[in-house]
N, C-alpha and C positions, 0 to 999 in steps of 0.2 A: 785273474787266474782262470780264469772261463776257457776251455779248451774244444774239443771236440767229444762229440755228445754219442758217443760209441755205441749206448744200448737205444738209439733211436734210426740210427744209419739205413735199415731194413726196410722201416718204411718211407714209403715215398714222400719225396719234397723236404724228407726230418717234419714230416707232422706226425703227430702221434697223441699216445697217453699214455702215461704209464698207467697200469692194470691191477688192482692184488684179487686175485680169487681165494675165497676163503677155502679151503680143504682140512680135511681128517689130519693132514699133518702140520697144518699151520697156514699161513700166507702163500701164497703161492704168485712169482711175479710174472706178467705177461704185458703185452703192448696187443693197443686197439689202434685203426688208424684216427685218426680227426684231423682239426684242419685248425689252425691257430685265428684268434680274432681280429678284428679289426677296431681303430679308436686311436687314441690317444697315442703317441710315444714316449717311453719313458715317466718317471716319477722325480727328476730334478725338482721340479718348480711347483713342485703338489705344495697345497696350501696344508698346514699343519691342524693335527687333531688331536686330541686325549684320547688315554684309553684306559681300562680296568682288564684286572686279570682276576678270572675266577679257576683254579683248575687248571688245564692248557688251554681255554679258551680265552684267545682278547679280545675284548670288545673295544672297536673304535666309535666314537661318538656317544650323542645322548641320542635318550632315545629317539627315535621317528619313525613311519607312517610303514616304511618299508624297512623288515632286516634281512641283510643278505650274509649267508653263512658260506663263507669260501675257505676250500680245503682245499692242502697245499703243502708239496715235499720240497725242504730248500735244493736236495738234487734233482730234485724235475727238470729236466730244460723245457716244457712248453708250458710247467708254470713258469718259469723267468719269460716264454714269450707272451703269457696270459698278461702280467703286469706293466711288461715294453706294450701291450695293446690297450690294458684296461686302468691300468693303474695312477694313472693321474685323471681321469675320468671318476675315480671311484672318491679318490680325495677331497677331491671337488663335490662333488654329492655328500660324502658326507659333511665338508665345512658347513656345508650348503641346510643342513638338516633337513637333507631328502633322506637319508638310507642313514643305519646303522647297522653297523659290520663287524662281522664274529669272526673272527678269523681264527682258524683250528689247523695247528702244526701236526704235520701226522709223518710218520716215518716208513713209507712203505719199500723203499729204494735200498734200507738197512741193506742187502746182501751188493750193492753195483759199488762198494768202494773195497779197495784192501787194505789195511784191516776192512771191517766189515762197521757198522753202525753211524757213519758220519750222518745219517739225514735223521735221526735218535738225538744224537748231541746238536747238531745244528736248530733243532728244533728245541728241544733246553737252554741253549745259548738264545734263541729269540722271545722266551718266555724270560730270559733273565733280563734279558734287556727292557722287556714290558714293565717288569716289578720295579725296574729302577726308570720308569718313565719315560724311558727311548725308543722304545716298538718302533715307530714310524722307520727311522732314519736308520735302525738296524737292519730292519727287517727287507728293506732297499737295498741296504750293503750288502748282504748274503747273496741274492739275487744279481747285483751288478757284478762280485766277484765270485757266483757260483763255480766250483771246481767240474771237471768233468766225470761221468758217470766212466769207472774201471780205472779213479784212479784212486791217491790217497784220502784223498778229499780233505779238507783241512783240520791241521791239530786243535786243540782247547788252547792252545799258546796262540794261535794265529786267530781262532774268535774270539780269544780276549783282543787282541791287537786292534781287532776288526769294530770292536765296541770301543776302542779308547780314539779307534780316527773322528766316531763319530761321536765323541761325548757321552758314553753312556760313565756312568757314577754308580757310585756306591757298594754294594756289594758284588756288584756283577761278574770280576773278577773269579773269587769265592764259589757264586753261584754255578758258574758253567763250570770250572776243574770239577767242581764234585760231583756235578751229574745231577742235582738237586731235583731235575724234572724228566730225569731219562725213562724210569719207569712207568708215570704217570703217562710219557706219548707213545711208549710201546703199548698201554692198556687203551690208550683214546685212539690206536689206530686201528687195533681189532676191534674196538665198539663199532667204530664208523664202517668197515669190510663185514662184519654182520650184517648193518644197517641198509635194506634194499631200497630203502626210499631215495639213498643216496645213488644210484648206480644208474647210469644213461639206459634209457630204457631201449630194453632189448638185450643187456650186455651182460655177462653172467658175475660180473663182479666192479669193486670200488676200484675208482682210478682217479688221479692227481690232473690238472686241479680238477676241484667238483664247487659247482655253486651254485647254493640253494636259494631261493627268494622268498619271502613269506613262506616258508615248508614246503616247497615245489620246486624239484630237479629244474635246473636251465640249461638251456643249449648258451657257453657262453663263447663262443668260437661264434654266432651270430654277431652280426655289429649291431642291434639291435636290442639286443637285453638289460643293457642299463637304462636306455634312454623309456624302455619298455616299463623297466623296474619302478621309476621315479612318476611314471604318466599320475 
């Protein structure tokens, strides 16, 4: 379902970020440029992990030496290219019990679909899927068939679908129609848009994806920072 990526056109090559500045009247969306990373293709053949959900945060793996917190809007397109570059890289580190990773759905993209909220719900649908033990292989599918930014983006009908290609169970269904975790990623995304620790230095606000390593901003458009991560 992956289309063209409308709210990134402007910048050159489609590298970009999405942007949120925190303002007096809420979120405010903006694009920085960057440059997409290098690594890995794809997440087909990533080696499988566990994971726990506390909140909106999942944590993949046990623990080890290095955690890397990556944040991340399922309408982003350059996080779908952060994952096409890093994401079977990261799989592998974590089977490996170098890294454990926290991965935090945040919705900053809410206004780039019509209706408006699809990276809110897409992000409740990937925490639903965590409860019911499927993260990995969900959280894959969102990304492989990310909709485009100005469009509808997809219904709760089509990520339940989306959950039953890949095997998710149990209440998941249930969980995404009701929104179970809508509210919770609307308040985890203005934590994180406060949060300046998180913001590329220099930059006057939170932007998708962002990743943190031991509590220290990374450049991860470097090809460089995992294998840095792991030393």
């Amino acid at each position: 379902m992956a289309g063209s990526r409308g709210g990134i056109r402007s910048v050159p090559s489609m590298m970009g970020r999405a942007l949120v500045a925190l303002t007096a009247a809420g979120l405010t969306l903006a694009f920085v440029s960057g440059c997409g990373g290098s690594g890995s293709s794809g997440t087909a053949s990533a080696p499988k992990y566990t994971t726990t959900v506390s909140g909106t945060v999942i944590t993949a793996g046990k623990a080890a030496p290095t955690t890397v917190d990556v944040y991340e809007d399922f309408l982003c397109p350059i996080c779908e290219r952060f994952e096409n570059g890093s994401g079977l890289d990261i799989a592998k580190a974590i089977s490996a019990g170098q890294i454990q990773v926290k991965y935090h759905p945040v919705a900053i993209l809410d206004s780039r679909t019509t209706p408006q909220g699809y990276s809110s719900r897409a992000a409740n649908a990937a925490i639903c899927a965590a409860e019911a033990g499927s993260f990995q292989a969900y959280h894959d599918k969102l990304f492989a068939d990310q909709p485009a930014e100005g469009s509808a983006g997809l219904t709760d009908a089509e990520l339940v679908a989306m959950g039953q290609e890949v095997g998710v169970g149990g209440s998941f269904a249930q969980c995404v129609t009701s929104g179970k975790h809508v509210s919770d990623v609307k308040a985890a995304t203005l934590t994180a848009a406060k949060n300046t620790a998180l913001r590329r230095p220099g930059s006057s606000g939170f932007g998708t994806p962002t990743v943190v390593v031991n509590g220290k901003w990374v450049d991860w458009s470097s090809s460089t920072w995992l294998s840095n991560a792991t030393k």
